[in-house]
Each structure stands twice: as structure tokens, then as C-alpha cells.
C-alpha positions, -999 to +999 in steps of 0.1 A: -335+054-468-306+030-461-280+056-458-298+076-434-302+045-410-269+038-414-257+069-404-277+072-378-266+040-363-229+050-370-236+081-351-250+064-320-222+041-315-196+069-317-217+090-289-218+056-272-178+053-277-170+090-262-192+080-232-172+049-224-139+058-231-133+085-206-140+052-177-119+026-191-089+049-198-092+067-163-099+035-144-087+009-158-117-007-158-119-004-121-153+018-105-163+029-069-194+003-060-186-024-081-202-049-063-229-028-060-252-051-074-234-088-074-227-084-033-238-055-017-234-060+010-188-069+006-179-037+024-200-038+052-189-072+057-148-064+058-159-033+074-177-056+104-142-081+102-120-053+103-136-036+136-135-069+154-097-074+145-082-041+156-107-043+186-085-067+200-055-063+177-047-028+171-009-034+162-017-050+125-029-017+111+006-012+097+007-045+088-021-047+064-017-012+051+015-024+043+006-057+025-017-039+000+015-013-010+037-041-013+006-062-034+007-033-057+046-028-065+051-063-072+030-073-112+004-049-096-025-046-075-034-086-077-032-101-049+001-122-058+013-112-022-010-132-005+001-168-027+015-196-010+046-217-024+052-251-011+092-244-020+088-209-002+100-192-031+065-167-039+066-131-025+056-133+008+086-154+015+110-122-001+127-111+029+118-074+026+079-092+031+089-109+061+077-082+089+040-087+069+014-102+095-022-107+094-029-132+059-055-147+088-071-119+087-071-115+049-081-152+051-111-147+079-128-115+057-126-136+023-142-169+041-170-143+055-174-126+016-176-161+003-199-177+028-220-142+014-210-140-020-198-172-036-168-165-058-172-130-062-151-105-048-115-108-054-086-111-028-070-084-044-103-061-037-101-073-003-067-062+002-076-025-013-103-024+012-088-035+043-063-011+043-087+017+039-103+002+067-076+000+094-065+032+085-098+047+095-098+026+124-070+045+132-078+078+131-076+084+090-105+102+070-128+074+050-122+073+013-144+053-016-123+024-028-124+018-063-128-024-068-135-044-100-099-059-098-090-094-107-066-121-087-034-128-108-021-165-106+018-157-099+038-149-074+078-143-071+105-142-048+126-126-071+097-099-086+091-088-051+130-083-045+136-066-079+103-046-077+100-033-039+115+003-028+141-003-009+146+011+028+180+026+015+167+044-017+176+079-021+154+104-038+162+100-073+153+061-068+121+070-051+108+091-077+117+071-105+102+035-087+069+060-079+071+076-120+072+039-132+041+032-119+023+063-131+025+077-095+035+117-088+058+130-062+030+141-041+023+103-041+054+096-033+060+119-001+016+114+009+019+071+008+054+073+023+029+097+053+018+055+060+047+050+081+029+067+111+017+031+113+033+000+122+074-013+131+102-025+111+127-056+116+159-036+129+177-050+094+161-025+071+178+001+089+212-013+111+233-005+080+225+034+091+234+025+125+270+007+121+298+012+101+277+034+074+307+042+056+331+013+063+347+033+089+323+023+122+304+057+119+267+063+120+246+081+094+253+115+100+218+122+089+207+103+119+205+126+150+229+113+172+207+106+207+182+087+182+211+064+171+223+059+209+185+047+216+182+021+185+220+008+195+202-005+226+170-019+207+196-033+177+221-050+178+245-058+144+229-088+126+194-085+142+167-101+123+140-106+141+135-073+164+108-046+154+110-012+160+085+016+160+083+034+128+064+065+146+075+059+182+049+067+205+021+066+176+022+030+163-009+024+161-027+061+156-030+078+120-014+115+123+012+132+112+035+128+137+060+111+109+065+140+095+072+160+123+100+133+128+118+137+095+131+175+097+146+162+136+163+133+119+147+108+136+133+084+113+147+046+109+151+047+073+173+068+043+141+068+022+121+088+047+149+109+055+154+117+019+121+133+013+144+163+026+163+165-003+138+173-035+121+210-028+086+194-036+087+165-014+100+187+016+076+219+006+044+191+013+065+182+046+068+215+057+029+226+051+021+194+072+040+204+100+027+241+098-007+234+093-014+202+117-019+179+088-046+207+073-045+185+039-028+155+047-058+130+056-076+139+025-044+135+001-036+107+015-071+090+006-068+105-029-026+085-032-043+051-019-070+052-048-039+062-069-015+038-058-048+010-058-044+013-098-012+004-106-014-027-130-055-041-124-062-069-140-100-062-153-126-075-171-117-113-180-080-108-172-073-130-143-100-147-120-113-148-086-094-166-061-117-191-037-090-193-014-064-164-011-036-179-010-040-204-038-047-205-070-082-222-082 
């Protein structure tokens, strides 16, 4: 009788195994509604923060989008971009982080989860929802977050430096930063579809507008009126004005970014190259053709993608009190 039995109970843990190894492996650990029972009520709370912000501060959509892409690309998506360092050396104080605003409102939805939900959701969770938030506030199709992510306990000047796409990156660059972190072209050219939001500090792009070869020319991939009108906005060795990214649509989801890149009007040579690989340009192309027919759904489907790069899970980690320090 004991072999029976223990076959049997070998049998039931490998059906158990094939049912949850499929998760883990495609997650990472990470699950839509994973507060579901331990604070149920976390999205409807950053949901209710997030409405009162952009009510009366539209213009740090981009912002926050931004700050959970630039979370993710640095040690992953764990909140080391919103870390203090009383020597300014963590990532937020890498200059390619420096145009990042709203860590109050980051700040003002985690004081609201914790006054609910005592050391429970993480501030890189809150990150990954927030910017699903303000991009439905501005005009983007909802998507389910996946959360269960863990706060990590470092943060680098250097890493975010080393680890950030560059404005300047070519395509080559941009697909092998994207490949790195498990991400697909159609990632690639879909996330980069975020610049419809937000401005830039004229130094991620002056380098296109003076002396671009050492000769005093202009990026001849730059339409020429379009350089005349950022001339006036930027001057050599500006460091502190912002330009639109999307002129005109700042502050509105669409796909008015892409209709910019084929008339050579975008401020930097990483948008500009999505031109020059046929898959990145075909998905430009269908945009523009179709009115966006797929892009507010893909781009939902990238975020969730891009919101798995290096999770810390399970015990890995902890769960910050306070954003921007360590416990």
C-alpha cells in the first residue's frame, strides 16, 4: 500500500508544479490584483490622487510617465529612482533625470496608501500605476497593471548614466538597450509613442541644432524651418529651458508624435531614427494611415512589458515606508 500513496502524492505535486510554473516564469512573480486582498482598495486610491493632480496640473503627465521608464532601465522596475542621497550622487540627481518632476506627487499617493494600508504597497507599484493613470487621464485606453513588485535599497548616479537610452542613440543602440531587457522592437517604437507627452531641457537635443558635425551645420535630418524655430527657444549651452516634445499636444495622448517623425520634426536622433529599421517605420506608417487604429492598445500591452524588467518578488527587497528612503 505504501507505494501507491507515494505515488500518488508524487503525482499531485508534479500537477501542482505544471500549474505554477507557467505564473512565475511569465510574470516574474508579478499578477494583475495583487493587492486584491491585502488593500483593495490601492488603485482606487492613486486613481482618486491622480485625478486631483492633473485637475490642476495637467503638465506632469510626461513627467511621471517618464519616471516609471527611467525607474525601470536603471537595476529595474524598483523604485531606486525615487531615493534620496544626502551627497546628491543617487539617480534622480543623474543629469539625464533632471527634467523629472512630480516625487510630491509620488510622495502624496504613498502617504494616502499608507494612512490605508500600513506598509503594504510598494513605491515601485505606485510608480507602475501612476503612469497608467495620467496616461488615461490624457486621453490613453485603461490597461490592468500587473503589481506584486518589491522596493530595491540602491540607487546610482552612475547606473542611471550607464543604463539610460540616450537622446542621441541610433537604431542599432535602441534595439540592443530595448533586446537587453527582454523588450521587442515593437516595444521599442510603441513606448518611444510616450513622447506625445511632456518637454525636454533644450540640452538633450542642441547638439542637433549647432555645429552637428564640427562644421556649424544642423542635423540635416532636422527640417530646416523646425531648426530656425528651436534656435529662438535654444540657445548654445542652455540648461534649464523645456521644449515641447509633441508641440501643440503636451499634454494630450495621441499620435500626433508620430505624424511628426516622417516631417522631421522631432527634437531628438532617437525618435528620428525609428525611420531607419523597416519594422519600426512599417508600425509608424500604419499609425499614421490608420489614426492610431492599434496604437492605444499596443501601447498598454509595451507598458505591462516594459513594467517587468528586473521585479524584485517574493522576499527580494522590501516595502519602502517612505519613498524616498530606505527603512
Amino acid at each position: 500500500m505504501a507505494c501507491p500513496k507515494l505515488f500518488l502524492s508524487c503525482l499531485l505535486l508534479q500537477v501542482m508544479f505544471l500549474f505554477l510554473v507557467p505564473e512565475v516564469a511569465h510574470g516574474q512573480g508579478l499578477k494583475v490584483g495583487f493587492y486584491q486582498k491585502t488593500c483593495p482598495s490601492a488603485e482606487a486610491i492613486v486613481k482618486k490622487v491622480i485625478g486631483e493632480v492633473m485637475s490642476v496640473a495637467p503638465s506632469l503627465s510626461g513627467p511621471l510617465l517618464r519616471m516609471h521608464f527611467h525607474d525601470c532601465f536603471v537595476r529595474g522596475c524598483e523604485g531606486s529612482i525615487l531615493l534620496n542621497s544626502s551627497t546628491n550622487q543617487a539617480e534622480k540627481d543623474s543629469p539625464p533625470n533632471l527634467s523629472l518632476r512630480g516625487y510630491q506627487v509620488i510622495d502624496r499617493v504613498k502617504t494616502a496608501l499608507e494612512k490605508a494600508c500600513p506598509g503594504t504597497v510598494s513605491c515601485s507599484d505606485i510608480l507602475a500605476i501612476v503612469a497608467r493613470d495620467v496616461v488615461v487621464a490624457t486621453g490613453a485606453l485603461s490597461y490592468d497593471v500587473e503589481t506584486g513588485r518589491r522596493d530595491g535599497n540602491v540607487s546610482s548616479l552612475t547606473e542611471a548614466l550607464t543604463n539610460l537610452v540616450p537622446p542621441n542613440a541610433n537604431i542599432t543602440t535602441l534595439k540592443a538597450d530595448f533586446a537587453q531587457r527582454g523588450l521587442s522592437v515593437k516595444d521599442l517604437v510603441v513606448l518611444s509613442g510616450g513622447h506625445t507627452l511632456g518637454t525636454s531641457h533644450c540640452s538633450s537635443f542642441t547638439d542637433r541644432l549647432y555645429n552637428f558635425t564640427g562644421k556649424g551645420d544642423s542635423d540635416p535630418k532636422l527640417d530646416s524651418n523646425y531648426v530656425a524655430r528651436l534656435k529662438l527657444k535654444c540657445k548654445p549651452n542652455d540648461q534649464t529651458t523645456l521644449v515641447e516634445m509633441d508641440p501643440g499636444s503636451v499634454r494630450t495622448f495621441d499620435i500626433k508624435y508620430f505624424d511628426l517623425i516622417p516631417k522631421r520634426r522631432v527634437l531628438f536622433t532617437s525618435d528620428i531614427a525609428l525611420l531607419d529599421d523597416s519594422q519600426t517605420k512599417a508600425y509608424i506608417d500604419l499609425q499614421i494611415k490608420t489614426g492610431g487604429s492599434t496604437f492605444f492598445k499596443d501601447f498598454g500591452v509595451s507598458m505591462v512589458n516594459m513594467g517587468r524588467i528586473g521585479v524584485l518578488t517574493g522576499t527580494a527587497g522590501e516595502v519602502r515606508k517612505v519613498c524616498s528612503k530606505v527603512n
